[in-house]
C-alpha positions as CSV (number, residue, x, y, z in Angstrom):
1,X,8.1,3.7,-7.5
2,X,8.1,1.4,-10.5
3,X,9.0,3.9,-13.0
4,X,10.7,7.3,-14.0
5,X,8.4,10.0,-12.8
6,X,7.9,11.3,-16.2
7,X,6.3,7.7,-17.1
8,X,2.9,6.9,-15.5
9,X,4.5,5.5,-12.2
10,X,2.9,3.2,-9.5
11,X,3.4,3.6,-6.0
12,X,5.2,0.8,-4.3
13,X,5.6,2.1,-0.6
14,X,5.4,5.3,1.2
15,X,8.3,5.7,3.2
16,X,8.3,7.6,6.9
17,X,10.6,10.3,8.5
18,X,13.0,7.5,10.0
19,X,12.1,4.6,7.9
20,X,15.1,2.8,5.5
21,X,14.9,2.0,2.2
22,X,17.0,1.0,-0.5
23,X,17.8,-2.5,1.6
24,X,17.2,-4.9,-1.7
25,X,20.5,-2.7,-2.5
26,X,21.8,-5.4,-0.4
27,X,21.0,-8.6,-2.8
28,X,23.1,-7.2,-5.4
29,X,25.9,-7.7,-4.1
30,X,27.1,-11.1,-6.1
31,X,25.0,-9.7,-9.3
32,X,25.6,-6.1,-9.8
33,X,24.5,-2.6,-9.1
34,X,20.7,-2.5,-8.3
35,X,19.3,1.3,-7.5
36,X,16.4,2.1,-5.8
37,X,14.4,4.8,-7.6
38,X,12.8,6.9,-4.8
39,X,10.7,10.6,-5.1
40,X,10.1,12.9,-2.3
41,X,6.4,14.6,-1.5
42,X,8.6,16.7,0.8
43,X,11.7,18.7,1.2
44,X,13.7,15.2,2.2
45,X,17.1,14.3,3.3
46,X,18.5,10.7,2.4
47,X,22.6,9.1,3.1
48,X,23.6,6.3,1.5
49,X,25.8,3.9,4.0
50,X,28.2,1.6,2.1
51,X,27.6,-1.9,2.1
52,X,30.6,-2.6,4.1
53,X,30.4,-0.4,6.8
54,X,26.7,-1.7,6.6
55,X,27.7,-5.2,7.4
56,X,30.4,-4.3,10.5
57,X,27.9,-2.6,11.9
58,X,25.2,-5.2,11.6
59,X,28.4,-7.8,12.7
60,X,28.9,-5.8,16.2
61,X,25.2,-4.8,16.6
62,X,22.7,-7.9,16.9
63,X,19.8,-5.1,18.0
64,X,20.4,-3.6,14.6
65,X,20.6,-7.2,12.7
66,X,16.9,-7.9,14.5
67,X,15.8,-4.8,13.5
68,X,16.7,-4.9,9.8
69,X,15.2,-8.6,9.8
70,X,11.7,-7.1,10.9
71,X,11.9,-4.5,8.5
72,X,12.9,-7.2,5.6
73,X,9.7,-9.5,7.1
74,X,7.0,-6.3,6.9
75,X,8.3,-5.6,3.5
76,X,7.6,-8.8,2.6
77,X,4.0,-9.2,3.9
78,X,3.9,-5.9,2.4
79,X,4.7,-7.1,-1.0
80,X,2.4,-9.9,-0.7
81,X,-0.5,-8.2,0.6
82,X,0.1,-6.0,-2.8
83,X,0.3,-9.2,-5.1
84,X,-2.9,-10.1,-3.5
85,X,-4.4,-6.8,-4.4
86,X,-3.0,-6.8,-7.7
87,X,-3.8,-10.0,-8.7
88,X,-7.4,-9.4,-9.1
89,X,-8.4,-8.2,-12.8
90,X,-11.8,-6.4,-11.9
91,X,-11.8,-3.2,-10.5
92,X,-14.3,-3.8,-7.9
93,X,-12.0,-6.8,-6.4
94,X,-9.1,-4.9,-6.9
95,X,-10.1,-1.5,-5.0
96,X,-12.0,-3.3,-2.5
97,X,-9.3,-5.5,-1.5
98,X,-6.9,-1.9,-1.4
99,X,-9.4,-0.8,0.9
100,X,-9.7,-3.8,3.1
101,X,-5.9,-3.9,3.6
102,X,-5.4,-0.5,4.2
103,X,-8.7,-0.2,6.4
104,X,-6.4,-2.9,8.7
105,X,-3.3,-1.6,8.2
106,X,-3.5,2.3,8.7
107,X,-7.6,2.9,9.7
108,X,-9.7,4.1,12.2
109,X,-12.7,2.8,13.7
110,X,-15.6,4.4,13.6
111,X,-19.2,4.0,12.5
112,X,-21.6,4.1,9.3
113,X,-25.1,4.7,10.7
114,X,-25.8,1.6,13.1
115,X,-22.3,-0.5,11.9
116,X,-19.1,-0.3,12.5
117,X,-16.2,1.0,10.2
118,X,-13.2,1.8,9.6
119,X,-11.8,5.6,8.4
120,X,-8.9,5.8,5.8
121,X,-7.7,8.9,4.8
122,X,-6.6,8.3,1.4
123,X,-7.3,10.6,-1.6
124,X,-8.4,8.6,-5.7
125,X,-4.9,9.4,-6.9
126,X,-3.5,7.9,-4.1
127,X,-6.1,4.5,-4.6
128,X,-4.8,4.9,-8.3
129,X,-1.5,5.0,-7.8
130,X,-1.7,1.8,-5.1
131,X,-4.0,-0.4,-7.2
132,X,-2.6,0.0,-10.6
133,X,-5.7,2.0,-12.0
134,X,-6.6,5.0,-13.8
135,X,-7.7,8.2,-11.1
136,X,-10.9,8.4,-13.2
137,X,-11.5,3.9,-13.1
138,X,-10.9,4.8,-9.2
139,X,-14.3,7.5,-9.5
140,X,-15.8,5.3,-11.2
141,X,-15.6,2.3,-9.2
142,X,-15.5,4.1,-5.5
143,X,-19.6,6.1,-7.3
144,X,-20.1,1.9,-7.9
145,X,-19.1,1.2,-4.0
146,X,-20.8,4.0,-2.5
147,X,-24.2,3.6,-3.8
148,X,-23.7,-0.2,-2.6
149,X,-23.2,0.8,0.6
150,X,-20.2,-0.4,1.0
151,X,-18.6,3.3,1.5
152,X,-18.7,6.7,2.6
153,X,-16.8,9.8,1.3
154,X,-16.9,13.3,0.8
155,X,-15.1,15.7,-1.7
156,X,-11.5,16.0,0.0
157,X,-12.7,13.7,2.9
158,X,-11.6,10.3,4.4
159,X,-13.0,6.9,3.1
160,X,-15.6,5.3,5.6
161,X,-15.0,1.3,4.7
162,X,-17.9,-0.6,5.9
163,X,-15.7,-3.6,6.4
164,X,-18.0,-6.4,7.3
165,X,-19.9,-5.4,4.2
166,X,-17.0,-5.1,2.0
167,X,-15.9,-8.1,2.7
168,X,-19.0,-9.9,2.1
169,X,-19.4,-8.2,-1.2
170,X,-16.3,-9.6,-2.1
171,X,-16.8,-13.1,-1.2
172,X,-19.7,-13.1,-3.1
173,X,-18.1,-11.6,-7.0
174,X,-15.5,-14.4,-6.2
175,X,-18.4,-17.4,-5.6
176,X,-20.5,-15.5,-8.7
177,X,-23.0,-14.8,-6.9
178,X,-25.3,-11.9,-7.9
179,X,-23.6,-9.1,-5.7
């Protein structure tokens, strides 16, 4: 998360049963103490291995080196597939391109009347919380979507991204054309 929970904070990652975290711990080595601030959904359980024993391991262990090296490379097309998403101002660009990304990176596919797309169970506060936005901008702008066509939910329900649609919609706010 970006900030103390009591501020309004913005998720950066969700992590999984299994999944590290706390690895830019590792770039502070020459410059100081940098924490990771991290808040649990559910009753958790986290260790903290020191940076030495860290670095034996990873010294006897090239399976572990790889592995930590494909975790630093998704992070990082993480964080620049967030960038992207952030850096668009208007809300339209900004959700829609959430919704693309997460439509490829955690949907299902599926259909919207005769064309294809892709399910995402995601609730507004989540969308809030990953784009930067208000929950009520999110309403706003997912009522805006909707009656576009572009998609389909229910109270409680998944998001049905018409992606091909979506995408096209888009294009065309970044060309100015009338979308």
């Amino acid at each position: 998360m970006t900030a103390q929970p009591h501020d309004r904070p913005v998720t950066l990652r969700t992590i999984e049963p299994g999944d590290p975290f706390g690895e830019l711990c590792l770039c502070s080595v020459r410059t100081g103490i940098r924490g990771t601030t991290a808040c649990a959904l559910v009753a958790s359980e986290a260790f903290e291995v020191k940076l030495t024993n860290f670095l034996g391991y990873l010294h006897q262990n090239r399976a572990a080196l790889d592995a930590l090296m494909f975790t630093l490379c998704l992070r990082l097309t993480d964080a620049e597939h967030r960038i992207e998403v952030m850096a668009h101002r208007g809300a339209d660009q900004r959700l829609g391109r959430l919704l693309l990304r997460l439509a490829t990176s955690r949907g299902r596919k599926g259909r919207i009347g005769r064309r294809d797309a892709v399910t995402v169970t995601v609730s507004h506060s989540e969308l809030a919380q990953l784009a930067g936005m208000s929950r009520p901008h999110v309403t706003v702008t997912m009522g805006r979507l909707r009656r576009r066509g572009l998609v389909q939910y229910d109270r409680e329900g998944p998001v049905r991204v018409d992606v091909a649609s979506l995408t096209d919609y888009l294009g065309r706010i970044v060309r100015g054309e009338r979308a």
